[in-house]
LUMTI-254860 format. One record per residue (C-alpha): chain; x, y, z; residue in one letter. Coordinates in pm, 1 decimal. Each point is the difference from the previous one (the first is absolute). Layout:
<recs>
- A,X,Y,Z,A
...
</recs>
This chain:
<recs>
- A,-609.3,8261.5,-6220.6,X
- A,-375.8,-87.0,-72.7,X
- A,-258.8,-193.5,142.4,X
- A,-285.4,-147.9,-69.1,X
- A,-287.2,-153.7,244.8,X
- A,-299.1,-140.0,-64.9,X
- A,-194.8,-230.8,233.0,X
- A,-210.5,-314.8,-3.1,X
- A,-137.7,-274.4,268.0,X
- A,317.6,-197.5,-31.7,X
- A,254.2,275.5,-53.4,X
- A,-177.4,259.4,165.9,X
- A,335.7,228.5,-70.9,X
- A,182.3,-50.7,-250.6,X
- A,322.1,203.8,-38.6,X
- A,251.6,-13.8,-294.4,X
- A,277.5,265.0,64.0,X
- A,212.7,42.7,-308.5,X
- A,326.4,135.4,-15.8,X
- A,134.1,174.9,-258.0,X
- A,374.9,-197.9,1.2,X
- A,176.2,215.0,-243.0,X
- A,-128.6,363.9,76.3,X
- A,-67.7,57.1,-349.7,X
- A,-371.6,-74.3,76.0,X
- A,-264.9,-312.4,-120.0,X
- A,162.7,-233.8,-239.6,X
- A,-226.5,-4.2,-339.4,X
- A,-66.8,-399.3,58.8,X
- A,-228.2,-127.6,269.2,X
- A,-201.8,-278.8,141.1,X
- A,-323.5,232.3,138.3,X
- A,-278.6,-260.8,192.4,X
- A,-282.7,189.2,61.8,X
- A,-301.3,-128.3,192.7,X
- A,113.4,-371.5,2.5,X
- A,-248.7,-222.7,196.7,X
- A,35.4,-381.6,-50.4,X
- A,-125.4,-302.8,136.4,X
- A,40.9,-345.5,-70.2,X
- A,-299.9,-191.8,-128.8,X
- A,-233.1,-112.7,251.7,X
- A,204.9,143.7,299.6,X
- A,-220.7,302.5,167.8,X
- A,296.2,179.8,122.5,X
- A,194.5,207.3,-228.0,X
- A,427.7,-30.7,-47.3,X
- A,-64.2,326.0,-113.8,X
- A,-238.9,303.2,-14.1,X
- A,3.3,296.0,-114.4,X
- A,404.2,98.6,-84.7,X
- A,153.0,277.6,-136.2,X
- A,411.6,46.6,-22.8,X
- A,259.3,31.2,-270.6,X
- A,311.2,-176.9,-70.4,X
- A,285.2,158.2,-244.8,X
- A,166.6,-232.7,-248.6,X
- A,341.7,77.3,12.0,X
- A,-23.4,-125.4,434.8,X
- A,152.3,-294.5,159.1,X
- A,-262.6,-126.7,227.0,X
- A,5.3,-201.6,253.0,X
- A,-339.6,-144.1,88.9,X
- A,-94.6,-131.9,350.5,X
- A,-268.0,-114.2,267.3,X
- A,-157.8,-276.2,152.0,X
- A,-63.3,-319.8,-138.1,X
- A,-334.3,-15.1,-126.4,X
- A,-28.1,410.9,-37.8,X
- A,-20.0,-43.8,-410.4,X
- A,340.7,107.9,-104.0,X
- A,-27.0,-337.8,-329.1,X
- A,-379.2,102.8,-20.1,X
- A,112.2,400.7,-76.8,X
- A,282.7,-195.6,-256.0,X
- A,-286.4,-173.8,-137.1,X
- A,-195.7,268.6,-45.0,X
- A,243.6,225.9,-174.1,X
- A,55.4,-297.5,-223.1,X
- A,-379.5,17.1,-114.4,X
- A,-50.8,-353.5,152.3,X
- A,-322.2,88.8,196.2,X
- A,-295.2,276.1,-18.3,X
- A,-48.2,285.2,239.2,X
- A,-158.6,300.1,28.5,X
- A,188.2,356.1,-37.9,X
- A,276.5,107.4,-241.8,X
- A,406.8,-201.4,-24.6,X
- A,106.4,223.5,-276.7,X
- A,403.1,22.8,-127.3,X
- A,242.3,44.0,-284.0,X
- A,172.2,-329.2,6.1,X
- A,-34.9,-381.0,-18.7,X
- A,-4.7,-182.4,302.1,X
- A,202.1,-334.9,24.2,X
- A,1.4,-228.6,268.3,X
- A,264.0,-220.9,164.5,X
- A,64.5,-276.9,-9.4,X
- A,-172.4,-66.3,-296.3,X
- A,-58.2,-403.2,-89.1,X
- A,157.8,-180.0,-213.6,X
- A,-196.9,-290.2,-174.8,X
- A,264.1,-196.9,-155.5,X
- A,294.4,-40.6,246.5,X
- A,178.2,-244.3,-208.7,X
- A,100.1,213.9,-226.9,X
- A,294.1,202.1,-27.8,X
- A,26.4,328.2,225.8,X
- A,102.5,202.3,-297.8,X
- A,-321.9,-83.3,-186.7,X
- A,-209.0,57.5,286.5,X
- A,103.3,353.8,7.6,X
- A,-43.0,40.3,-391.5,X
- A,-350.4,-112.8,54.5,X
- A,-44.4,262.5,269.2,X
- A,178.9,298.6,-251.5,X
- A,-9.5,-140.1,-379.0,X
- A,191.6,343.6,-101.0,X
- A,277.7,-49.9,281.9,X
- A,403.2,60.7,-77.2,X
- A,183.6,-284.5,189.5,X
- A,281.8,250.2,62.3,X
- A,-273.4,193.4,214.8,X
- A,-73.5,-301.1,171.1,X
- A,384.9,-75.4,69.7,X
- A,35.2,340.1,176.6,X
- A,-276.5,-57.1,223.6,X
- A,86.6,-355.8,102.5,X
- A,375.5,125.8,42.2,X
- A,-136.6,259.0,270.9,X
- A,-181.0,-274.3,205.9,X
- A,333.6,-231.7,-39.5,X
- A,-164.5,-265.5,-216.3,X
- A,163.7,-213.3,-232.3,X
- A,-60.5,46.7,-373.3,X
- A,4.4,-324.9,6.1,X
- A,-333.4,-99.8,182.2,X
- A,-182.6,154.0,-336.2,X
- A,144.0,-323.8,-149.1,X
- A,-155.7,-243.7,286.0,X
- A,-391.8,-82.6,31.2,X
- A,-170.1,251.4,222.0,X
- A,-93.6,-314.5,229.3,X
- A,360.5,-54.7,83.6,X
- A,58.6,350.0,108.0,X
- A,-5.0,34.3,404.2,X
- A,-262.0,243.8,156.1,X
- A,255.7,263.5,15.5,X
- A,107.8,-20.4,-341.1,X
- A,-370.8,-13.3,-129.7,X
- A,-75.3,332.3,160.4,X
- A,271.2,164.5,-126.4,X
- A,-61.1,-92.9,-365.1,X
- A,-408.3,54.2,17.6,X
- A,112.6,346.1,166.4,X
- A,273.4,124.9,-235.4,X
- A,-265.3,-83.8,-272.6,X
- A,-288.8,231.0,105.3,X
- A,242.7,279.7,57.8,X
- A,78.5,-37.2,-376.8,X
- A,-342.1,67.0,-107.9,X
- A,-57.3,340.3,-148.7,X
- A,-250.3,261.7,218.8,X
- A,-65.9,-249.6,299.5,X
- A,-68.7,22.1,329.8,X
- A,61.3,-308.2,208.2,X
- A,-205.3,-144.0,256.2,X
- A,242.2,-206.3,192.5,X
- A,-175.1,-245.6,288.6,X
- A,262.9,-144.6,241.0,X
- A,288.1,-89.9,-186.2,X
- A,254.6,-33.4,278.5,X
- A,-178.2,-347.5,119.5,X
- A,185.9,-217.9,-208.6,X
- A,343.3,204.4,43.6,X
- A,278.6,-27.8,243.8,X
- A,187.6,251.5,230.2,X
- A,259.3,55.4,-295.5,X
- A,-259.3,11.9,-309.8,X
- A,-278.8,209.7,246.2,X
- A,296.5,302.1,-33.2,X
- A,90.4,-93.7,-345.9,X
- A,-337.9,71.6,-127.9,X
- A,-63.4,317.1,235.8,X
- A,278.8,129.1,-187.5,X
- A,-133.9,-81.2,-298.7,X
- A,-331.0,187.6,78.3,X
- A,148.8,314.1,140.2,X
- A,158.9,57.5,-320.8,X
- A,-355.8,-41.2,-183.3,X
- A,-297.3,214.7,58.4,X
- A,-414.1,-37.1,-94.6,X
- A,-87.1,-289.6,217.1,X
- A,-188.8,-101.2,299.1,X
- A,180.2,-266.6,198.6,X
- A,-233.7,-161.2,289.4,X
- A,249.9,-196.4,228.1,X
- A,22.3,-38.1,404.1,X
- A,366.1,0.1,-12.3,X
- A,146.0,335.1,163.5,X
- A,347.4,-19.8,-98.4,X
- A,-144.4,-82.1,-360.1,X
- A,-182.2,331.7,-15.5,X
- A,228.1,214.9,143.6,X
- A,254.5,-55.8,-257.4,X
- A,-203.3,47.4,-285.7,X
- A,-360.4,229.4,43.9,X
- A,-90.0,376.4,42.9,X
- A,-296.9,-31.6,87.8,X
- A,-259.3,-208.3,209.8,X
- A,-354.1,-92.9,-34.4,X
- A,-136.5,-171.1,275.4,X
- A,-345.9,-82.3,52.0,X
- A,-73.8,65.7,340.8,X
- A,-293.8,-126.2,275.0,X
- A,-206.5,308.8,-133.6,X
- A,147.8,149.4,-266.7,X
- A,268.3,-1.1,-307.6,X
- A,278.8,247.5,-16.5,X
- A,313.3,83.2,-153.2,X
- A,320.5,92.7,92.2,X
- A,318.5,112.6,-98.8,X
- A,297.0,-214.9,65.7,X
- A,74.9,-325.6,100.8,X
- A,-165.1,-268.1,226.3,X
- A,228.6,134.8,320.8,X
- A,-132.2,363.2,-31.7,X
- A,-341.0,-117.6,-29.8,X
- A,23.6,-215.8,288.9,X
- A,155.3,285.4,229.4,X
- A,-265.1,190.8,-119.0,X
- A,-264.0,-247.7,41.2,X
- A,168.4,-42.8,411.7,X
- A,-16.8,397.3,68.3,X
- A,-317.1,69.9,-156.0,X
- A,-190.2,-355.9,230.9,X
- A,209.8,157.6,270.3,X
- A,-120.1,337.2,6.6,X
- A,-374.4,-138.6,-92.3,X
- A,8.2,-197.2,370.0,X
- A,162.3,298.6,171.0,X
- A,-320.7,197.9,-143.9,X
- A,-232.4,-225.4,50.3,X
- A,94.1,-2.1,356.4,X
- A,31.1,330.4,64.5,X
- A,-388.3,18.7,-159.2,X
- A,-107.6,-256.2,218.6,X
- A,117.1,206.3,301.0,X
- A,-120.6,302.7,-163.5,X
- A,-395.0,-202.9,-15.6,X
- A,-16.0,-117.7,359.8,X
- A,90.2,346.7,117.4,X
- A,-267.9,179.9,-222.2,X
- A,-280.5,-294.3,60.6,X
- A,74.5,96.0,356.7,X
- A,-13.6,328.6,-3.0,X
- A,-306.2,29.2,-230.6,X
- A,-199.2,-190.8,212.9,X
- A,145.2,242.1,291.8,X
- A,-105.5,308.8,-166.6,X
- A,-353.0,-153.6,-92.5,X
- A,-52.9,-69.0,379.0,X
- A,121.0,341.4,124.1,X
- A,-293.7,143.0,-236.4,X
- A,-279.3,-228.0,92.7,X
- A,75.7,68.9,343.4,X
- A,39.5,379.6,-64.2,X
- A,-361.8,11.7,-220.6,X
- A,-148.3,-182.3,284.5,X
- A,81.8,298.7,303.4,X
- A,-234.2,215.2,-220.2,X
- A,-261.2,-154.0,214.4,X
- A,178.5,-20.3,316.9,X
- A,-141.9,183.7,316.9,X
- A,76.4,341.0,71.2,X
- A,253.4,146.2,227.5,X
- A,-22.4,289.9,241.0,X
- A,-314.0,66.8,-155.5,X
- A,149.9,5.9,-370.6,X
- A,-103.6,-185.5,-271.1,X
- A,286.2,-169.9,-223.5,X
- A,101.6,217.9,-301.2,X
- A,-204.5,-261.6,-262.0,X
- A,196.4,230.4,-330.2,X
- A,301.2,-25.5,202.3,X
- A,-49.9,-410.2,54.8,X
- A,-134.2,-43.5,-353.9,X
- A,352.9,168.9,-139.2,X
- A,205.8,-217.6,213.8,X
- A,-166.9,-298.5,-111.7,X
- A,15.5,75.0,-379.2,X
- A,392.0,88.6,1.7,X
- A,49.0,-295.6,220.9,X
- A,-229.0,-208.8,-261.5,X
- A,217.7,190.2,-273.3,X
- A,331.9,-159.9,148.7,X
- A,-128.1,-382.6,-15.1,X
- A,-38.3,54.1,-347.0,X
- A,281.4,117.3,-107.7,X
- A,174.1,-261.4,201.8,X
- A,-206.2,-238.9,-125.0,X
- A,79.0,106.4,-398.7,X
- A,372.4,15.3,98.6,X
- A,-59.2,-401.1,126.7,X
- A,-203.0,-95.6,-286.5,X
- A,319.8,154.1,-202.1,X
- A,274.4,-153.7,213.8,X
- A,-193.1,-300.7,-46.7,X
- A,-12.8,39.0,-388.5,X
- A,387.7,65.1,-46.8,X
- A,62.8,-307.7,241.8,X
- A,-207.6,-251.2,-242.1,X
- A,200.9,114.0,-329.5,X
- A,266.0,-150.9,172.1,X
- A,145.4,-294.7,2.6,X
- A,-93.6,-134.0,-314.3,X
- A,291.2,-89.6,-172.0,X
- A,203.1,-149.9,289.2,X
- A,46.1,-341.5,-65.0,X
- A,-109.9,-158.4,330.6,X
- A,182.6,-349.6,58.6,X
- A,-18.2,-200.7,332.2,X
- A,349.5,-111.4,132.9,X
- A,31.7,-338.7,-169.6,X
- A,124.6,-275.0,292.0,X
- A,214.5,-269.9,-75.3,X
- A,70.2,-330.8,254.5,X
- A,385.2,-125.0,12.9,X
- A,84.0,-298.2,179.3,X
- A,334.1,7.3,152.5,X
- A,209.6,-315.0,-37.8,X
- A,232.2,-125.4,289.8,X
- A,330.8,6.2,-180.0,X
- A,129.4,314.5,-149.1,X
- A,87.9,-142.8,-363.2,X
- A,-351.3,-120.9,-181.7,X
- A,203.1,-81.5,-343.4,X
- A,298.1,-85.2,-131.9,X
- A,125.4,-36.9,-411.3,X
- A,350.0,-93.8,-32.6,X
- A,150.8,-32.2,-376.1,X
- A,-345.5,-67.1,-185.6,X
- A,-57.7,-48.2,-329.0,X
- A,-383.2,-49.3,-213.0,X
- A,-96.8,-175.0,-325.1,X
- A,-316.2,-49.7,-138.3,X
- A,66.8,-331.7,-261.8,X
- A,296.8,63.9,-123.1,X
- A,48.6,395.2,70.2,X
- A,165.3,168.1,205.5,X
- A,-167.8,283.1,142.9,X
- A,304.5,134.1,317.5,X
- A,234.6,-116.9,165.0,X
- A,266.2,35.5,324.4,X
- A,-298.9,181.9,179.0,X
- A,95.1,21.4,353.9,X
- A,-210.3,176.4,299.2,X
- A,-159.6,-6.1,294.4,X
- A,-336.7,91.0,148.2,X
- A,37.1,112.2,409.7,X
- A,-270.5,142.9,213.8,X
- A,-153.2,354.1,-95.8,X
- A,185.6,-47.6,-381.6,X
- A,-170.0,146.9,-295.3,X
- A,204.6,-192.8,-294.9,X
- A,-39.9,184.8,-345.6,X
- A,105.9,-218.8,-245.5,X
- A,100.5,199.0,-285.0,X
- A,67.5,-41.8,-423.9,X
- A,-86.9,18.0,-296.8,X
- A,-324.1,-182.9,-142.8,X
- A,120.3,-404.5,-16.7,X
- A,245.2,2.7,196.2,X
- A,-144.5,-240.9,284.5,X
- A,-148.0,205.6,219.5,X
- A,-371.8,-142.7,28.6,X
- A,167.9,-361.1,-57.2,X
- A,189.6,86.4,333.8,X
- A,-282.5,42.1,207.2,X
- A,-202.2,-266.3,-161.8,X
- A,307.2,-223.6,122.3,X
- A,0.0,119.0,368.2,X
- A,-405.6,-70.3,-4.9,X
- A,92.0,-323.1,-138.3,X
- A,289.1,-109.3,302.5,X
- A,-259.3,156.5,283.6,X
- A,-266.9,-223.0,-118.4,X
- A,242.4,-305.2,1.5,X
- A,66.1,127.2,346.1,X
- A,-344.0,-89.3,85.0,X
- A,-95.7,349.8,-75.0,X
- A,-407.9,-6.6,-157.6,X
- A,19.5,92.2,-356.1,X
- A,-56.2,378.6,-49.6,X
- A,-25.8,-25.0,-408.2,X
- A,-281.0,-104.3,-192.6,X
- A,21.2,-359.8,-31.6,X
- A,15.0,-5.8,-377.9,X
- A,331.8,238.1,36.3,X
- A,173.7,-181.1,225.3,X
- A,-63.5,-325.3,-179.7,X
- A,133.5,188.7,-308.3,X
- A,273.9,126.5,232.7,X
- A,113.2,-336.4,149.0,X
- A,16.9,-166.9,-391.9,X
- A,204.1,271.5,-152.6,X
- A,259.5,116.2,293.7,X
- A,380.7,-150.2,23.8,X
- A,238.5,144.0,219.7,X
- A,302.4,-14.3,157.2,X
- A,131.8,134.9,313.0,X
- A,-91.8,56.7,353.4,X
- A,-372.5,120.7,131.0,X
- A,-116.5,3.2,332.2,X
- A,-364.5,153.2,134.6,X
- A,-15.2,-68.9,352.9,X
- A,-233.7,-253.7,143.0,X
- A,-363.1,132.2,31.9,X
- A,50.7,277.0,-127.2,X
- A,-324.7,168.3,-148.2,X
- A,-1.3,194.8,-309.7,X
- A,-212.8,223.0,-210.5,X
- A,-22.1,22.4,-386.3,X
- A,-86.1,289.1,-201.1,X
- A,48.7,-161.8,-390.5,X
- A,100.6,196.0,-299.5,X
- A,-292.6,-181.1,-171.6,X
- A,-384.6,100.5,33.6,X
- A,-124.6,-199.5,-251.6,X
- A,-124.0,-317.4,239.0,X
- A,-209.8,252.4,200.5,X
- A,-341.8,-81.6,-4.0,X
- A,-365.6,-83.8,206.7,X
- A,-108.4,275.6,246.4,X
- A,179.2,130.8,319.4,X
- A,-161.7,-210.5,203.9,X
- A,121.0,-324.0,-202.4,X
- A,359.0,170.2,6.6,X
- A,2.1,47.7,365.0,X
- A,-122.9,-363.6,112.1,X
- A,211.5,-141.6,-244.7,X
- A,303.6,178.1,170.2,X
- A,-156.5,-35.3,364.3,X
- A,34.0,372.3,48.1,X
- A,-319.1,222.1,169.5,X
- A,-212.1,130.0,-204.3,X
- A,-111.4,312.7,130.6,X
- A,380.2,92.2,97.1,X
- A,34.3,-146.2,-427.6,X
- A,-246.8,321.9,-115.4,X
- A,74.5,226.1,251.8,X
- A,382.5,12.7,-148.5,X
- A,-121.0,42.2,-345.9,X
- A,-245.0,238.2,127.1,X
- A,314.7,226.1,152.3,X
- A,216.2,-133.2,-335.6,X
- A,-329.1,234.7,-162.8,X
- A,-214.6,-292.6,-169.3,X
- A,-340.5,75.3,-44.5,X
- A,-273.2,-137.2,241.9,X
- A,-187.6,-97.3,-408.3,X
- A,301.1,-232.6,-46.0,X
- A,-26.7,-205.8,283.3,X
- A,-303.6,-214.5,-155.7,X
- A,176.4,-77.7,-358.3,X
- A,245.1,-293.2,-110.6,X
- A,375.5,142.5,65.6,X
- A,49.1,-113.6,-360.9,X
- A,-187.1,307.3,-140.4,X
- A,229.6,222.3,201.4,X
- A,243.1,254.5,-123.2,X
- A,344.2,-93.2,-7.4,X
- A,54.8,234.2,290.2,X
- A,-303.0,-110.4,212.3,X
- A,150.0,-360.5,-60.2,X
- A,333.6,56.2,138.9,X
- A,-177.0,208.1,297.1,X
- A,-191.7,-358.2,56.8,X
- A,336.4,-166.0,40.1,X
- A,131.0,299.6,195.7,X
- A,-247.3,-18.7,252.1,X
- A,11.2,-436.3,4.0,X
- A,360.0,59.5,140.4,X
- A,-71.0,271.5,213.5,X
- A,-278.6,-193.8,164.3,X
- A,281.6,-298.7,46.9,X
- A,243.2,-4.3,341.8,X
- A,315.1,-106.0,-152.8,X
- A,420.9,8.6,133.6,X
- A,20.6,115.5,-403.5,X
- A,-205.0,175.8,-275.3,X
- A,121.3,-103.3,-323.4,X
- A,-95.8,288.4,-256.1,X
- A,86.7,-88.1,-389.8,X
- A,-102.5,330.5,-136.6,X
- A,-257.5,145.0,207.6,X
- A,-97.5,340.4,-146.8,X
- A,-90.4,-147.5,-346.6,X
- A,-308.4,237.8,-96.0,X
- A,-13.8,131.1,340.2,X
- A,-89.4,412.4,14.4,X
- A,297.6,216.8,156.2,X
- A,-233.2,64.7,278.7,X
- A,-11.6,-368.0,140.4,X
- A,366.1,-54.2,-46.1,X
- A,77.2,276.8,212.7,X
- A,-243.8,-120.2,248.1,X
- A,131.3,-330.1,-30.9,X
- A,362.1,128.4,61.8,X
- A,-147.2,212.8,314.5,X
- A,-101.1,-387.3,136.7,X
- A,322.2,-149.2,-55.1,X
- A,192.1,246.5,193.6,X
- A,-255.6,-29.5,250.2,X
- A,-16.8,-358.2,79.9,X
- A,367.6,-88.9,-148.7,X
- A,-42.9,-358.5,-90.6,X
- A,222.4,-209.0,-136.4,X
- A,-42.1,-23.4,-418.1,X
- A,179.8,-99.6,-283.6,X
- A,-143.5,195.0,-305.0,X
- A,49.9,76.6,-372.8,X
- A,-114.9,366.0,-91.0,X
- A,125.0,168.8,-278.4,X
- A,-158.5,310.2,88.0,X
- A,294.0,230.2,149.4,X
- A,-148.2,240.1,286.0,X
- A,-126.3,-322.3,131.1,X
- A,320.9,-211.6,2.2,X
- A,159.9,323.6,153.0,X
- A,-201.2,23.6,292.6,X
- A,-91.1,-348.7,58.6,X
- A,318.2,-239.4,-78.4,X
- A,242.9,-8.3,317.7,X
- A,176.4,-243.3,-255.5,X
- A,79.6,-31.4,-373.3,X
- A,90.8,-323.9,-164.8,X
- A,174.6,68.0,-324.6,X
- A,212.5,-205.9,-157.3,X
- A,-185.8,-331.2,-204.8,X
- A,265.1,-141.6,-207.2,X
</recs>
């Protein structure tokens, strides 16, 4: 095992432990950052300063933290994209995905050739028949491939490049439940790559490492995103059993310092008292007394001033996140919704049908499937009976306009009168104006508005700028914290953890259980629909 620290004003410790994963000792290719410091330009805080660690080439690593922490900046940075100060140096050629692709019209087959002039198709066939992809979709324009299928091709094709290490930013956004493990698969079978994702499941199946840039520092670990997370959990737990055994430890010794200090100023001042029986007081005697007593309320004074010390080194790391509320209404009739033999088009296509359900009290419906099956058209529909119930729109007016042109369907839906809902959209893209134009357009409070993003771990700096210069993560923690400032009988969730950092989901999930309202939800992210969903709608057609 080594380690390496250095320190700096942002990082002031910065640990990378490396383990040596095969016993045979450091592999001959690495990724050694020395000294990094970076900031952007015209920003006076640094993203980073002053960091040293090393990464082998032949690792799977997973790569986590906040939103915001600089996990795509560090991607950028290995990629040459921006200047910094220190030393990035490494054996291989970075790639990053998803890389873009200018001419979608074309065909998928010459949009990989384009990417690797040299290529053997029958290469590219193997790949594609590990992810489960039709040869056939080489044949099709790239712009009629779905998301899923898109990934998989741009994916199989950087693994075919010779001597490259892939950067590999989110991929599992666009991918459902079944394609999430297909690709995790996939991965665990490869090696040289960093893969940054927030999905848990998703890195457990296919890293060996993490790095995970932390409140105050960047380390590495090995295994996957469950060991680091127990470790992260016993080493914050043994950091506040410390901390309050040194706080203890201070009060005693402040008290006992300034006890000793009194004893001697009251001892050095009987060198002067009167005498007795004719004696005068033994001044050497007094004077010795005094000094050892003096002696005593220093050294408890250096063991405070050390107790104090080791108390503020902890602490640092722990990720400190105010329980989020939430504000269910409760309806008077135990079933809120009912579907009953349903079936959505959009024009002329069919997107499910036969969907049958219902939504009682204290449910949490998961509706589950692959990518098109209906799923997001589902909930738009149940948005779209509630507001003919009298229910106030909870889209954007554009979408529900869009909405109300485009759906047919047959069947039975019925949302209860008055009931009140709350919409979470797949879709970030209509976000824009400031917080405060966000939260009177929704009628929510403001302060309760920031004070959830605050908690959700958005900047205090991002509060004054137009949501549309966001991050895609600090958008959907905008709509996040819309709903949770709305008292509704149901929060309707169509892919909620988009972007989001593992951190927030869990603390998300932690609110859920809490308050137990009553949602209807699409999340393809596993450990999520496992602990949340009390129900799971599968079947669409």
């Amino acid at each position: 095992m080594y380690a390496y620290e250095t320190t700096g004003s942002n990082f002031p410790v910065v640990i990378c432990i490396i383990w040596d994963c095969l016993g045979g000792g450091m592999h001959m290719s690495l990724i050694d950052v020395v000294n990094l410091t970076f900031a952007y330009e015209g920003s006076y805080e640094n993203v980073f300063e002053n960091v040293s660690f090393q990464l082998d080439t032949d690792w799977k690593l997973g790569f986590t933290g906040r939103n915001g922490r600089g996990k795509t900046t560090f991607l950028n940075l290995l990629l040459g994209k921006y200047e910094y100060q220190g030393t990035i140096s490494s054996g291989v050629t970075f790639e990053y995905f998803p890389y873009p692709v200018e001419h979608k019209e074309r065909m998928t087959l010459e949009v990989v050739e384009e990417k690797l002039p040299e290529l053997e198709e029958w290469r590219l066939f193997k790949e594609l028949n590990l992810l489960k992809v039709d040869i056939e979709v080489l044949y099709r324009p790239f712009s009629t491939l779905s998301h899923g299928e898109q990934t998989k091709v741009l994916l199989a094709a950087l693994f075919l490049g010779d001597h490259k290490f892939l950067l590999i930013d989110e991929p599992t956004n666009h991918l459902d439940t079944d394609a999430r493990r297909l690709v995790a698969e996939y991965l665990n079978k490869k090696k040289g790559f960093i893969l940054v994702s927030h999905d848990r499941m998703f890195l457990d199946r296919c890293v060996d490492h993490i790095l995970s840039i932390n409140k105050m520092n960047i380390e590495v670990q090995k295994g996957n995103f469950s060991s680091w997370y127990a470790n992260k959990e016993a080493q914050d737990h043994m950091e506040m059993v410390q901390n309050e055994k040194l706080r203890g430890e201070v009060k005693r010794l402040e008290a006992a310092s300034r006890q000793a200090g009194g004893w001697s100023d009251q001892v050095e001042k009987s060198k002067k008292g009167q005498r007795v029986a004719g004696l005068r007081p033994d001044r050497g005697f007094i004077g010795h007394k005094a000094a050892k007593m003096m002696k005593r309320s220093k050294t408890l004074e250096a063991r405070r001033q050390q107790a104090a010390e080791d108390k503020s080194k902890l602490l640092k790391n722990i990720e400190t996140a105010d329980t989020l509320k939430l504000y269910p209404l409760k309806y008077h009739t135990d079933r809120l919704v009912e579907v009953k033999d349903v079936s959505i088009s959009y024009g002329e296509n069919k997107v499910c049908g036969g969907i049958s359900f219902e939504v009682r009290q204290g449910d949490r419906v998961c509706l589950s499937g692959t990518n098109g099956c209906g799923k997001s058209s589902m909930l738009k529909f149940i948005l779209d009976c509630a507001s003919r119930n009298g229910e106030k729109d909870t889209m954007q007016p554009a979408e529900v306009s869009k909405l109300k042109e485009q759906l047919h369907y047959t069947g039975f839906c019925q949302v209860g009168s008055g009931i009140k809902l709350s919409y979470v959209s797949q879709d970030t893209s209509f976000l824009t104006g400031s917080l405060r134009e966000i939260a009177k357009e929704k009628e929510i409070d403001e302060s309760l508005f920031k004070s959830i993003l605050r908690k959700l771990d958005l900047k205090r700096e991002q509060f004054e700028k137009d949501v549309r210069y966001y991050s895609a993560g600090q958008k959907k923690k905008v709509l996040l914290a819309r709903s949770l400032c709305e008292q509704a009988h149901i929060y309707v969730w169509d892919e909620p953890l988009n972007y989001i950092d593992v951190l927030s989901r869990i603390q998300i999930e932690e609110l859920i259980l809490a308050y137990k309202p009553t949602m209807i939800f699409v999340e393809h992210d596993e450990a999520f629909r496992k602990n949340i969903a009390t129900k799971i709608v599968e079947k669409w057609l």
